[in-house]
N, CA and C atoms as a LAMMPS dump frame, in Angstrom:
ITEM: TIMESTEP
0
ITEM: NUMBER OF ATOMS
312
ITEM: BOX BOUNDS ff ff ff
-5.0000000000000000e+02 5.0000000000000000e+02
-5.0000000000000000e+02 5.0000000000000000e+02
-5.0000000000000000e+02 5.0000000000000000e+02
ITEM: ATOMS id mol type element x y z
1 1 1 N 321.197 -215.28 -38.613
2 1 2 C 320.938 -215.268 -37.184
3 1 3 C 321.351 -216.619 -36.596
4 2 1 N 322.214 -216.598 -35.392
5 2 2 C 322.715 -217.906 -34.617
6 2 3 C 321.612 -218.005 -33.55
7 3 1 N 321.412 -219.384 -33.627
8 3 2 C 320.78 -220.097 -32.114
9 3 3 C 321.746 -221.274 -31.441
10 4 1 N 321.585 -220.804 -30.074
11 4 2 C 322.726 -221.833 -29.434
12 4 3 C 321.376 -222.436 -28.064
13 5 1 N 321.369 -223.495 -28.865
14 5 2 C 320.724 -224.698 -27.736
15 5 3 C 321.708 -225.468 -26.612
16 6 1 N 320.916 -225.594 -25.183
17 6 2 C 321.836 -225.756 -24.393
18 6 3 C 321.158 -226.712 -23.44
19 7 1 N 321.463 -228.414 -23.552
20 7 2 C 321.062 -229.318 -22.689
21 7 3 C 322.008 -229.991 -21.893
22 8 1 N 321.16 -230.382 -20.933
23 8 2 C 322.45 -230.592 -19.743
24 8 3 C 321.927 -232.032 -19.627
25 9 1 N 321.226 -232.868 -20.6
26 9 2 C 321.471 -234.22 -21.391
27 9 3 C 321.771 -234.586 -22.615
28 10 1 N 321.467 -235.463 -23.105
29 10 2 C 321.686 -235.868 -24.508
30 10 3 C 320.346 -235.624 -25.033
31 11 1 N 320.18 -234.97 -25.702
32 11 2 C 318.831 -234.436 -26.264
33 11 3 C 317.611 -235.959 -26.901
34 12 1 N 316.646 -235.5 -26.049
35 12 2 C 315.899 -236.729 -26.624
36 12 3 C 314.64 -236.928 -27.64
37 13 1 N 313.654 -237.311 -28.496
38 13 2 C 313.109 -236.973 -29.315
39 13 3 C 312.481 -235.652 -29.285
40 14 1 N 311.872 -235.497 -28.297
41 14 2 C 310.902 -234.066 -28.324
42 14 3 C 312.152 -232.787 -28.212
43 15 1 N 312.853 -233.237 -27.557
44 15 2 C 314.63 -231.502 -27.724
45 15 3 C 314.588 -231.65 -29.514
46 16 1 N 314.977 -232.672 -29.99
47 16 2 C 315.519 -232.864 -31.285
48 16 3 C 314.235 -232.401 -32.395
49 17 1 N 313.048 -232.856 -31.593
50 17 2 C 312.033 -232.002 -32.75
51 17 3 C 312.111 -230.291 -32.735
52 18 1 N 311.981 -229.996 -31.38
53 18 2 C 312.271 -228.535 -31.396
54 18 3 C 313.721 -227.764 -32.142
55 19 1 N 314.761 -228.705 -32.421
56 19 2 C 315.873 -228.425 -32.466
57 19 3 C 315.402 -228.056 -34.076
58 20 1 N 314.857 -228.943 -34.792
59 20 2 C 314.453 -229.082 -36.154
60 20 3 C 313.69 -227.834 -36.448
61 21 1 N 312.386 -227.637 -35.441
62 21 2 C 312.113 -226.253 -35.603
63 21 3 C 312.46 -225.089 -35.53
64 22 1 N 313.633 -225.026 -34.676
65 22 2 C 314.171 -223.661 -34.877
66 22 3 C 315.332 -223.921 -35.927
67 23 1 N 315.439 -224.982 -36.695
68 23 2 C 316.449 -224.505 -38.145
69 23 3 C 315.59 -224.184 -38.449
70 24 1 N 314.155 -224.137 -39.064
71 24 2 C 313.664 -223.315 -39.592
72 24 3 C 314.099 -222.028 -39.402
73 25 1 N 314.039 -221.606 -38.342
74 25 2 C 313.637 -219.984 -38.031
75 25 3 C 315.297 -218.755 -38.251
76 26 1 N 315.982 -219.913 -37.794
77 26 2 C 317.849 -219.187 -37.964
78 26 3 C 318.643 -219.731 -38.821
79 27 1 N 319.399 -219.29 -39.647
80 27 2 C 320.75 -219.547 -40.376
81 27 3 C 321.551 -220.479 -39.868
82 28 1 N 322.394 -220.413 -38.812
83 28 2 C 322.828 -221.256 -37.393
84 28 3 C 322.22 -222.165 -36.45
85 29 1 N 322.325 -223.216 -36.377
86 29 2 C 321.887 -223.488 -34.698
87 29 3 C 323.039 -224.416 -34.399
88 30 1 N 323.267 -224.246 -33.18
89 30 2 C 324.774 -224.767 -32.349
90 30 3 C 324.23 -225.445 -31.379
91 31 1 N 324.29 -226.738 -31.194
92 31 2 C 323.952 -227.624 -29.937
93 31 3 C 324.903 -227.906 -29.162
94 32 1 N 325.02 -227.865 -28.003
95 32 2 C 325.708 -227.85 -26.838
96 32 3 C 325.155 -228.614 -25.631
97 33 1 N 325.502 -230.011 -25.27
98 33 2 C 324.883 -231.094 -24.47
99 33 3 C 326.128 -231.705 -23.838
100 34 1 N 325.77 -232.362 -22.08
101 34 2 C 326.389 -233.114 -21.897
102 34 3 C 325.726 -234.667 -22.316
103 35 1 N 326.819 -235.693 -22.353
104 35 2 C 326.528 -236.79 -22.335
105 35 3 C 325.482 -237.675 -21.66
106 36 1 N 324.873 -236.904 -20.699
107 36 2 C 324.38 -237.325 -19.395
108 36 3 C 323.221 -238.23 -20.376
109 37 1 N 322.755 -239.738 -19.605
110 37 2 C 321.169 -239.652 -20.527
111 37 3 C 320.064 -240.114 -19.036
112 38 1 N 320.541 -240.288 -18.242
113 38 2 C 319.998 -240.703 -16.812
114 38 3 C 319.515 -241.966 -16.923
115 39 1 N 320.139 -242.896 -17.808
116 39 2 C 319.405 -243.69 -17.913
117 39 3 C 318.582 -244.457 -18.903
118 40 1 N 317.82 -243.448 -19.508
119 40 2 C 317.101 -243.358 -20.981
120 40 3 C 317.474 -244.115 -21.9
121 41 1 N 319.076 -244.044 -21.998
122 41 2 C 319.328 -244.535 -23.737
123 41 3 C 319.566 -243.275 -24.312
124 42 1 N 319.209 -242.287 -24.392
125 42 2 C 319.069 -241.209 -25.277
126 42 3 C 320.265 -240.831 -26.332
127 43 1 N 320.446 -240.944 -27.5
128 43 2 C 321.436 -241.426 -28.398
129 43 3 C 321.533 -240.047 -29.065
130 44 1 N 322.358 -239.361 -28.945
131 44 2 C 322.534 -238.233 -30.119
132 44 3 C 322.549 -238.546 -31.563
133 45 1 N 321.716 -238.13 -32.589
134 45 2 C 321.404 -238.828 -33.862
135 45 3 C 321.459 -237.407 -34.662
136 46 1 N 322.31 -237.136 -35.602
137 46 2 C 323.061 -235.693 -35.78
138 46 3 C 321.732 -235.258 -36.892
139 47 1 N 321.676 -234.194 -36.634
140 47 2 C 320.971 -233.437 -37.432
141 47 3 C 321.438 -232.724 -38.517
142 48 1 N 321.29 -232.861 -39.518
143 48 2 C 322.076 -232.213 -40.83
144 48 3 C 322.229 -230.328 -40.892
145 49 1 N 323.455 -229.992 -41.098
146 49 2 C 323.39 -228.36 -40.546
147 49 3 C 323.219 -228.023 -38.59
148 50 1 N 323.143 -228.664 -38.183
149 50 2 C 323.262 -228.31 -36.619
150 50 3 C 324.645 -228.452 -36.261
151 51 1 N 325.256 -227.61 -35.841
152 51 2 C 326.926 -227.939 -35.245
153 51 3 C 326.718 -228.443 -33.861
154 52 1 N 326.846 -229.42 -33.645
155 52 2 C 327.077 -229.976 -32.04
156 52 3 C 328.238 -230.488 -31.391
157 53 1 N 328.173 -230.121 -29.941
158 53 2 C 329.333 -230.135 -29.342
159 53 3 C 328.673 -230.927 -27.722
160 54 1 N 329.552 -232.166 -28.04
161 54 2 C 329.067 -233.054 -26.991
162 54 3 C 330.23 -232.898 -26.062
163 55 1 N 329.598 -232.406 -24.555
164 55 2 C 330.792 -232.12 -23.581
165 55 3 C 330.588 -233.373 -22.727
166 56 1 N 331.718 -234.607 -22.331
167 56 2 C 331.177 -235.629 -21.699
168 56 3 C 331.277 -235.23 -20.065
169 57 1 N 329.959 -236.277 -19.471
170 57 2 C 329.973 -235.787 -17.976
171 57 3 C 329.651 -237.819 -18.155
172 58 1 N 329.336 -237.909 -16.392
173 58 2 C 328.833 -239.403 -15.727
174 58 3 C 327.435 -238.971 -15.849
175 59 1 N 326.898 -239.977 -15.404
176 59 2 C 325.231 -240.229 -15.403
177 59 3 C 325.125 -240.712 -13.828
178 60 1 N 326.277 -240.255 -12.968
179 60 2 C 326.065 -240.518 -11.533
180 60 3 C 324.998 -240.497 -10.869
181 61 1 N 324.274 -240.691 -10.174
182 61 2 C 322.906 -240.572 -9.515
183 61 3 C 323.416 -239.527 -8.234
184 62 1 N 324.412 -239.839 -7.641
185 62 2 C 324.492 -239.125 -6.605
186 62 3 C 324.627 -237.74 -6.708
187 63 1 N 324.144 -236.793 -6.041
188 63 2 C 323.962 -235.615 -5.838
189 63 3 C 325.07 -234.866 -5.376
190 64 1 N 325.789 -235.066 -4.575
191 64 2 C 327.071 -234.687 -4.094
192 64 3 C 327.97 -234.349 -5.361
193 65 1 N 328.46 -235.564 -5.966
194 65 2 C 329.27 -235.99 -7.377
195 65 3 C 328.521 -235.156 -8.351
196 66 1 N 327.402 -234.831 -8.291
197 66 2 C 326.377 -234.154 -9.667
198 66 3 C 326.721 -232.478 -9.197
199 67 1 N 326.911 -232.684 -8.177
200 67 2 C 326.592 -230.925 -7.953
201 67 3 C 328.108 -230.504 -8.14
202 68 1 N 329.339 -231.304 -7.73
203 68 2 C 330.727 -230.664 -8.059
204 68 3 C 331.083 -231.018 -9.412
205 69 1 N 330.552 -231.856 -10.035
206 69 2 C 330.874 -232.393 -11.647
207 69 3 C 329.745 -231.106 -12.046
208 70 1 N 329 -231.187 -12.264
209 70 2 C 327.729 -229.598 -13.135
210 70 3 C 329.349 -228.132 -12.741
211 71 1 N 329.684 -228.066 -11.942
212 71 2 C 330.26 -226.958 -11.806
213 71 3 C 331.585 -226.674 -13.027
214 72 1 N 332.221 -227.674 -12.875
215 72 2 C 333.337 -228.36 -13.575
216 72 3 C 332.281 -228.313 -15.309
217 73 1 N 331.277 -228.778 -15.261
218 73 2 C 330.705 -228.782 -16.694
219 73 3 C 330.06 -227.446 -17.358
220 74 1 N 329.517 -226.677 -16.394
221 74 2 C 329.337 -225.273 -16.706
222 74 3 C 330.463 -224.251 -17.007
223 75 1 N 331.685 -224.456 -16.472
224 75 2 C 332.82 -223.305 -16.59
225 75 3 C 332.939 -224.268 -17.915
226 76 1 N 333.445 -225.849 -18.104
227 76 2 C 333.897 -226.034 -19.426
228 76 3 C 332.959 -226.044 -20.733
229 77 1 N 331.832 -226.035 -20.507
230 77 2 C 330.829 -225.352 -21.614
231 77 3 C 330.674 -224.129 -21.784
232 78 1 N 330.74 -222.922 -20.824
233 78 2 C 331.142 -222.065 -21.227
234 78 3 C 332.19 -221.66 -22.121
235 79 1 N 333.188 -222.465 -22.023
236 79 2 C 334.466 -222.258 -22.602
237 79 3 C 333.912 -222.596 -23.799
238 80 1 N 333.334 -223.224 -24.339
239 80 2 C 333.442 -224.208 -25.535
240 80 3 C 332.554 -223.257 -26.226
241 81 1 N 331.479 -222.322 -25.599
242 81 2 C 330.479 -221.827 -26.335
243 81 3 C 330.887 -220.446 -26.391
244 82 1 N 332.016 -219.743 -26.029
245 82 2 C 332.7 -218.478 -26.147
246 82 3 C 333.544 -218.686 -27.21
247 83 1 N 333.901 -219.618 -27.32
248 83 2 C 335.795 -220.26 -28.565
249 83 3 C 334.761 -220.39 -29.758
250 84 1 N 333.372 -220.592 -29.874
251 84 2 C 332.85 -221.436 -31.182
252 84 3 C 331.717 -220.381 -31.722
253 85 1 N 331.291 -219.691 -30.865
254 85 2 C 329.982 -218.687 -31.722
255 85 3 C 330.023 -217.601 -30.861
256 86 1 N 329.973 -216.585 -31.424
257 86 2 C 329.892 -215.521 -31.931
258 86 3 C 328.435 -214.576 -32.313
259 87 1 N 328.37 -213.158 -31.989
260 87 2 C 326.778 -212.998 -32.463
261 87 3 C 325.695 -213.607 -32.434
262 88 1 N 325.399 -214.553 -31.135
263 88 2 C 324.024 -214.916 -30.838
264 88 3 C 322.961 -213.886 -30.983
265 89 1 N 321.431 -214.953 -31.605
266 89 2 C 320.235 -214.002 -31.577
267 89 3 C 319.412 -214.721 -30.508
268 90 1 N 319.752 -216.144 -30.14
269 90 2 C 318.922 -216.497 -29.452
270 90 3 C 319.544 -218.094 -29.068
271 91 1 N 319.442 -217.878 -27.4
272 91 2 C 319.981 -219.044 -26.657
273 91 3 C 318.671 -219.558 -26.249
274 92 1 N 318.622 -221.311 -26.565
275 92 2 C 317.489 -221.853 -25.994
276 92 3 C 317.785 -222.853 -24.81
277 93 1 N 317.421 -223.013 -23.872
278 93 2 C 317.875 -223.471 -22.296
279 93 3 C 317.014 -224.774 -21.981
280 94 1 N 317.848 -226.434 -21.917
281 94 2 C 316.574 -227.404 -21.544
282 94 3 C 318.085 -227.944 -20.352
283 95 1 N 317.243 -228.024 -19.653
284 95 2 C 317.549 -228.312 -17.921
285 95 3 C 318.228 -226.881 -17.218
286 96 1 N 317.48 -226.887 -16.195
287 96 2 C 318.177 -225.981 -15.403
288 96 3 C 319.41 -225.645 -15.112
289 97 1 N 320.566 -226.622 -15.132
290 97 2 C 321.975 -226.219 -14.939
291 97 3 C 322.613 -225.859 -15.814
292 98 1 N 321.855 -225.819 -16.922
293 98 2 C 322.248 -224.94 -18.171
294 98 3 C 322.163 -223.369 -17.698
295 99 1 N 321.377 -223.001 -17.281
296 99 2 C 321.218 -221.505 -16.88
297 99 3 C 322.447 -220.517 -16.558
298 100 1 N 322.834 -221.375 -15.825
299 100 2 C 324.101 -220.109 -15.652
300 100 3 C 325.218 -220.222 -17.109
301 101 1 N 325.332 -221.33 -17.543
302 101 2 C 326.278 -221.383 -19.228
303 101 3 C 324.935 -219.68 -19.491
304 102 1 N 324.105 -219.684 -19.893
305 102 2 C 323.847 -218.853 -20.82
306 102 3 C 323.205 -217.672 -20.327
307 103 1 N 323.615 -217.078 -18.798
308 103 2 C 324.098 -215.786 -18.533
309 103 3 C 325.343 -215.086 -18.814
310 104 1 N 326.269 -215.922 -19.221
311 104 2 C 327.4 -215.922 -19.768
312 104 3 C 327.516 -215.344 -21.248
């Protein structure tokens, strides 16, 4: 069974514990994040058996620039998560502009 996790930052301790818990539960898990960290620091620190796919974006503050860059980052994460897996059992969603990638 595949799980495809889907953050629209760089996953930060508490994403990465959950990330750990669902290898338990599936065969697969596929991470899919932009670069974004707002700030944080938040360092992608690879998890052994997780396939991840870091799509880079800015950490712009402005809203204008965030809302036409997310658009531009949703069609190209889509892309990336149609070309790479196959037979999902279960998509897990952390930030909202992930949502539309995984009506897709």
């Amino acid at each position: 069974m595949k799980c495809v996790v889907l953050s629209s930052t760089v996953p930060d301790p508490r994403m990465l514990k959950r990330i750990r818990s669902l290898k338990k539960l599936f065969s697969e898990i596929y991470l899919f994040f932009w670069s974004r960290t707002h700030g944080n620091g938040s360092v992608y620190n690879e998890i052994q058996g997780v396939h991840h796919f870091e799509i880079l974006s800015t950490d712009t503050p402005n809203l204008i620039h965030r809302f036409f860059e997310n658009k531009k980052l949703i069609r190209k994460t889509i892309d990336i998560v149609m070309e790479n897996v196959k037979d999902i059992s279960l998509i897990y969603v952390n930030g909202v502009e992930m949502l539309e990638v995984a009506k897709c």
